[in-house]
C-alpha positions in Angstrom: 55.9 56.2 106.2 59.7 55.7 105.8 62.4 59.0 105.9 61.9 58.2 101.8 58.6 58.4 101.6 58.2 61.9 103.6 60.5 63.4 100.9 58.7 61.9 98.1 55.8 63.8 95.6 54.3 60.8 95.3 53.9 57.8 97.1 52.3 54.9 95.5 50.2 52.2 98.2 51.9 49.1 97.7 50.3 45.4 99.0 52.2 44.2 102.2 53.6 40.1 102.7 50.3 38.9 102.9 48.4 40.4 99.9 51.0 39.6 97.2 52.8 36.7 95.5 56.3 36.5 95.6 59.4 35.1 97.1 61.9 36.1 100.1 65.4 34.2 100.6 68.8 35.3 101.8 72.4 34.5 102.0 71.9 34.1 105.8 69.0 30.8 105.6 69.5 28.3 103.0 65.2 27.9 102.5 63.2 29.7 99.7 60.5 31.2 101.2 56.9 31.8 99.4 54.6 34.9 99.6 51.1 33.8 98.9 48.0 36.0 99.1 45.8 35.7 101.8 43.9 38.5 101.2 43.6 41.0 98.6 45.5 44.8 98.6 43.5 46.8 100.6 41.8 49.6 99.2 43.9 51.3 96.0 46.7 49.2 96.9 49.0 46.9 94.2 51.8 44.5 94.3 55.3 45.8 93.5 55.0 43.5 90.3 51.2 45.3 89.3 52.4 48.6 90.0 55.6 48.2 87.5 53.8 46.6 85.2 51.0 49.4 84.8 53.7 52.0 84.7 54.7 49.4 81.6 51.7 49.9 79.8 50.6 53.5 80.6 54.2 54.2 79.6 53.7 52.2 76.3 50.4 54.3 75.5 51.5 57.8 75.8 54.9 57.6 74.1 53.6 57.0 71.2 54.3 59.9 68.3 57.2 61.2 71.0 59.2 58.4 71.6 60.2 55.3 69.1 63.0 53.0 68.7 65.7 55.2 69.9 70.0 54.7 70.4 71.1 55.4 74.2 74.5 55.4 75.1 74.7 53.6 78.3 77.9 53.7 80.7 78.5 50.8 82.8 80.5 50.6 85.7 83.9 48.2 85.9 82.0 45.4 87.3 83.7 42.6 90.0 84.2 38.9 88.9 85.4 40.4 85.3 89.0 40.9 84.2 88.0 44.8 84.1 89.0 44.5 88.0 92.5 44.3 86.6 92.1 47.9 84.5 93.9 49.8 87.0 95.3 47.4 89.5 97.5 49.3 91.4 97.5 52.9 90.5 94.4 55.0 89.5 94.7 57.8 87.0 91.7 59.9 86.2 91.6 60.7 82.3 89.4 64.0 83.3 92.8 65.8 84.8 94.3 64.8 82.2 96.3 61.6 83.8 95.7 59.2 81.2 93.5 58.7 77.6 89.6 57.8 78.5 89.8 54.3 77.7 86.2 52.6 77.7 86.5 49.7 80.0 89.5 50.4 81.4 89.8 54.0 82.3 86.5 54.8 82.0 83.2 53.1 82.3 82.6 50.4 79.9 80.3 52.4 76.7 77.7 50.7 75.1 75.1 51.9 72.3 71.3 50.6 73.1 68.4 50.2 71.4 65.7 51.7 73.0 62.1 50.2 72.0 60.1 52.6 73.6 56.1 51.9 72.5 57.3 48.4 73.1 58.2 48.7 76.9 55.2 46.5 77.8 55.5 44.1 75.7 59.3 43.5 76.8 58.0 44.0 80.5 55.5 40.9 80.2 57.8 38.5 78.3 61.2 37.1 78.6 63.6 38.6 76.6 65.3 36.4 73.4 69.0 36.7 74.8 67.8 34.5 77.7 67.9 31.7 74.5 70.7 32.9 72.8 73.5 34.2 75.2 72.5 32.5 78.0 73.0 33.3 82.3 75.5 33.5 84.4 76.8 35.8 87.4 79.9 35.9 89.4 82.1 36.1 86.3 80.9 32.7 84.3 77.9 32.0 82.1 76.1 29.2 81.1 73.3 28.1 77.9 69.6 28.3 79.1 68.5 27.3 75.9 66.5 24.5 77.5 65.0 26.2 80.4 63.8 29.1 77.9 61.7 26.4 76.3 60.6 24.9 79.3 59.2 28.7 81.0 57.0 28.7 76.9 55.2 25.0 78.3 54.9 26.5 81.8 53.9 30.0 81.6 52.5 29.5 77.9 53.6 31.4 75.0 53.1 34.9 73.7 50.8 34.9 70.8 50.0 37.8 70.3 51.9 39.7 67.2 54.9 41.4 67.9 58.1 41.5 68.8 57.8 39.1 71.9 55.7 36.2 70.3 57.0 32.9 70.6 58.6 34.3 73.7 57.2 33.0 77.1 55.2 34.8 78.8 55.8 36.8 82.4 52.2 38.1 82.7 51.4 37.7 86.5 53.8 37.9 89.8 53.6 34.1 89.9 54.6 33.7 86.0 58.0 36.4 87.4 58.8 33.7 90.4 58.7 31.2 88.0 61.1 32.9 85.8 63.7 33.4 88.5 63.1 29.2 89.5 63.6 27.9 86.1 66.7 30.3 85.2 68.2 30.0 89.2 71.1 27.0 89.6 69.9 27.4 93.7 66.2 26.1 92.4 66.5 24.0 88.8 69.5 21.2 89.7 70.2 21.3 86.0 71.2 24.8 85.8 73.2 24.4 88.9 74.9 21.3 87.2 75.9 23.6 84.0 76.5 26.5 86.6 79.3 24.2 88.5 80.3 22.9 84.6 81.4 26.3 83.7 83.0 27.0 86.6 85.2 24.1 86.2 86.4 24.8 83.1 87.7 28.2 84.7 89.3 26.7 87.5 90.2 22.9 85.8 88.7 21.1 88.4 86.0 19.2 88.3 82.4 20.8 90.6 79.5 19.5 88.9 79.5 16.3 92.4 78.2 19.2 94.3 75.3 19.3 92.3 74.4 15.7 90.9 72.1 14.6 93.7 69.6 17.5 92.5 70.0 17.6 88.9 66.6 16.6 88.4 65.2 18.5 91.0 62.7 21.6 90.0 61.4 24.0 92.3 57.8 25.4 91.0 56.3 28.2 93.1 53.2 26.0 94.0 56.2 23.5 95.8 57.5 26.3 97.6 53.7 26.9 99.0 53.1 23.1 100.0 56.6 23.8 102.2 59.3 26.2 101.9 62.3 24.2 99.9 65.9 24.1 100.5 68.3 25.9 97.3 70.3 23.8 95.8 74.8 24.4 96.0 75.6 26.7 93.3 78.5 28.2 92.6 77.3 32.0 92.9 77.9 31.5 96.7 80.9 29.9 98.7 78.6 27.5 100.6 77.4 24.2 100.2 74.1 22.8 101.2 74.9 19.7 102.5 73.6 17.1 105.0 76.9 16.4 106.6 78.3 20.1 106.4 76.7 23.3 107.8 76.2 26.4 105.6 79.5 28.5 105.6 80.9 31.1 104.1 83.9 30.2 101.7 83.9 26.4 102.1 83.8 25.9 98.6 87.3 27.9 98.2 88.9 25.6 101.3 87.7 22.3 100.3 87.3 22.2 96.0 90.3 24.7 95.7 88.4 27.8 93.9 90.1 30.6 94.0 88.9 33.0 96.1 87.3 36.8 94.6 90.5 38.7 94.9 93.1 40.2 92.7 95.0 37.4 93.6 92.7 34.6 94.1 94.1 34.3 97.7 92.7 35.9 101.2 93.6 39.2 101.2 94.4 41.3 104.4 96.1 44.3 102.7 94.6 46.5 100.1 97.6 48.1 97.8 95.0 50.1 96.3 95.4 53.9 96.0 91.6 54.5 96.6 92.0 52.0 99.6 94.9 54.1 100.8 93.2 57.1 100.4 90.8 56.4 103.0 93.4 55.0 105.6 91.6 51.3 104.8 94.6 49.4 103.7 94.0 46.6 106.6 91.8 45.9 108.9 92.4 47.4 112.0 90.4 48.5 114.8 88.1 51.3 114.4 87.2 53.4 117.2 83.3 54.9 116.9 83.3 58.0 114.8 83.0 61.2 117.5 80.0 62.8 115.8 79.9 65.8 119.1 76.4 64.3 119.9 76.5 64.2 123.4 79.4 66.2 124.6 76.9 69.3 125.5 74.0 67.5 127.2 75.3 65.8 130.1 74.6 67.8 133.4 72.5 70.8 131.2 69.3 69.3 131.6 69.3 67.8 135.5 65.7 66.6 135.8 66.9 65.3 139.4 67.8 61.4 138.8 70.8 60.4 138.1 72.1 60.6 134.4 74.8 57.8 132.5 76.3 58.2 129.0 75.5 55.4 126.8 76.2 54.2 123.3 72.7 54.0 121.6 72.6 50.6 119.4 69.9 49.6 116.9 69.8 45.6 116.7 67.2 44.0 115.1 64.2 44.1 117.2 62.3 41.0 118.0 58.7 42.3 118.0 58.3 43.4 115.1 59.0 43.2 111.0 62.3 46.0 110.8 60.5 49.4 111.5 56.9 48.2 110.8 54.3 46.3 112.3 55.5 47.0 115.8 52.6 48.6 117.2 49.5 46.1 116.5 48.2 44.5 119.0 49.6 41.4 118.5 53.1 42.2 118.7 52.5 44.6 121.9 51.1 41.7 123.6 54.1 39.6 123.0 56.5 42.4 124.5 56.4 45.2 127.1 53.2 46.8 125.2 55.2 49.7 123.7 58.7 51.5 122.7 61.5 49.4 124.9 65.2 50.4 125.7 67.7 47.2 126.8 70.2 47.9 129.1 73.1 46.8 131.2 72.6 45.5 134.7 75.5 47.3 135.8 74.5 51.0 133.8 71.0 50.1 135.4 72.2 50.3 138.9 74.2 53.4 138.5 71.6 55.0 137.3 68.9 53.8 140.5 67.1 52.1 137.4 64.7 49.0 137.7 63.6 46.6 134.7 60.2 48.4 133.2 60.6 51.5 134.7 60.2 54.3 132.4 62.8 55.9 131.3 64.1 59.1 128.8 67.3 58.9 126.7 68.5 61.9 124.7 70.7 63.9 122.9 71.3 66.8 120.8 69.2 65.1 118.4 65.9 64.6 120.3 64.7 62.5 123.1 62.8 58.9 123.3 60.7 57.5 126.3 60.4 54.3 126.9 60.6 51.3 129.0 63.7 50.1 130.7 64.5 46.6 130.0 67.6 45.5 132.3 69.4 42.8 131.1 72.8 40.7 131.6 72.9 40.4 127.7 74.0 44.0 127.1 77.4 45.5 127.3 78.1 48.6 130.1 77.6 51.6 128.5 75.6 50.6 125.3 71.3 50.9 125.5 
């Protein structure tokens, strides 16, 4: 039960990693990762994708006779990678005092009128939408046709055929029909999106990308590959790395080596941030930072003398290895594999000043409450952080 959770009405019991399909990668490992299910959802428990999708089609039932086809205005925000970046380079004027004319797009959110198909929101949940065909992907400020991967997700996932607005369209009826979705349309998993994905960007910059690509243009990642073995992505221009057998992921190696610029105002490194809202906030360049006195611990040293000696620390939160984030951490399993309960690394040299030995139990606290747990002493941690 996370912070959002306890000040939630209603909670809904979703599956965990091993009672769901679906698929977990970063921008930190270059490998597409495959959640299968073991097991099924314990007890009244659903996949994210299950739980949507019934929302979908309870939804779909009971707005009938309330809700139709209805026009929203939607306001969307000035997005990055898009020449709306350049609305108000340098200075911002507010058209609510009065500063300037609203402007959609430039001194206001971008305005767009919707259509709203509301008895249809089912329908549109379990099938890709016709755009997809006709307007095509992109991301990262360039866009490319997906005409032929459209028709490709109809053989694999089958078609709709049942009447309606979505027939013909292909279908996105399970969690593994979604993964395959996001392989077919992705450059990182289909090599002949990312071909078209380097294509496009070379007509922006004049230079010619698509080499980064070739080797894999007939390479296709299905979900059931991913299961076999966990698959490396494929370059694509929506990051700065390459993957590479001669080069090691890294940030911005694209912009040093094929000359694109990089996604700034100017297209060059930036260190300085002329930008009033920038200014405002005293982050024009990068400079030093010193940690934000929040008057946590100014009252409690030497107010509660237990009788052992007391040190000030700075209390860190790294990733913990034992465990999955906050969760998981006290099963039996990953007790075994560590100390058996809550843990606390410190210093060698805050250790001795403080008469402390590895595993000895110790309290830490503040104004904000107190933890007890095991001391674990080590040369890896800097004086006066825990």
């Amino acid at each position: 039960m996370s912070t959002t959770c306890l000040y939630s009405d209603i909670v809904l019991p979703t599956a965990t990693w091993y009672e769901k399909n679906d698929l977990n990668t970063s921008d930190m490992h270059p490998f597409i990762h495959p959640l299968s299910a073991a097991v099924d959802p314990a007890w009244e428990a659903r996949s994210d994708w299950e739980i949507y999708k019934g929302f979908a089609k309870k939804f779909s039932e009971v707005c009938v006779g309330h809700l139709g086809v209805e026009k929203e205005l939607v306001l969307t925000p000035l997005m990055h990678d898009t020449p709306a970046e350049l609305a108000q380079a340098i200075d911002v004027k507010e058209w609510k005092k009065g500063q300037c004319e609203l402007v959609p797009g430039k001194t206001a959110p971008a305005m767009t009128v919707i259509e709203r198909d509301y008895p249809n929101t089912y329908k549109k949940f379990t099938a890709l939408g016709p755009l997809m065909g006709k307007v095509g992907n992109g991301g990262k400020g360039i866009a490319w046709n997906t005409e032929h991967e459209v028709k490709q997700l109809a053989e694999l996932n089958y078609a709709v055929t049942d009447e309606g607005i979505t027939k013909g369209m292909p279908r996105i009826e399970t969690d593994i029909d979604a993964a395959e979705v996001i392989l077919m349309l992705a450059p990182e998993t289909n090599g002949e999106v990312a071909v078209k994905a380097w294509q496009a960007l070379s007509k922006i910059t004049g230079r010619e990308h698509a080499h980064l690509a070739h080797a894999k243009e007939d390479e296709k990642l299905r979900f059931r590959d991913l299961q076999a073995q966990p698959r490396k992505i494929i370059s694509s221009p929506t990051w700065s790395g390459i993957e590479s057998e001669k080069v090691s992921y890294n940030a911005g190696w694209t912009n040093v080596n094929e000359l694109i610029p990089w996604r700034t105002l100017t297209g060059r490194q930036q260190f300085y941030q002329d930008h009033k809202w920038m200014l405002g906030f005293g982050e024009g360049l990068c400079v030093y930072r010193p940690p934000v006195d929040l008057k946590t611990v100014h009252s409690d040293p030497g107010q509660k003398d237990n009788g052992n000696p007391e040190v000030v620390l700075n209390f860190i939160t790294p990733h913990q290895k034992w465990g999955i984030h906050s969760t998981y951490t006290d099963n039996l399993m990953m007790l075994t594999l560590s100390r058996g309960g809550p843990i606390v690394w410190l210093s060698e040299d805050d250790a001795q000043r403080a008469g402390i030995l590895d595993n000895d139990w110790i309290e830490l606290y503040n104004v904000n409450g107190a933890i007890a747990a095991r001391a674990v002493v080590s040369q890896r941690v800097s004086p006066a952080c825990a």
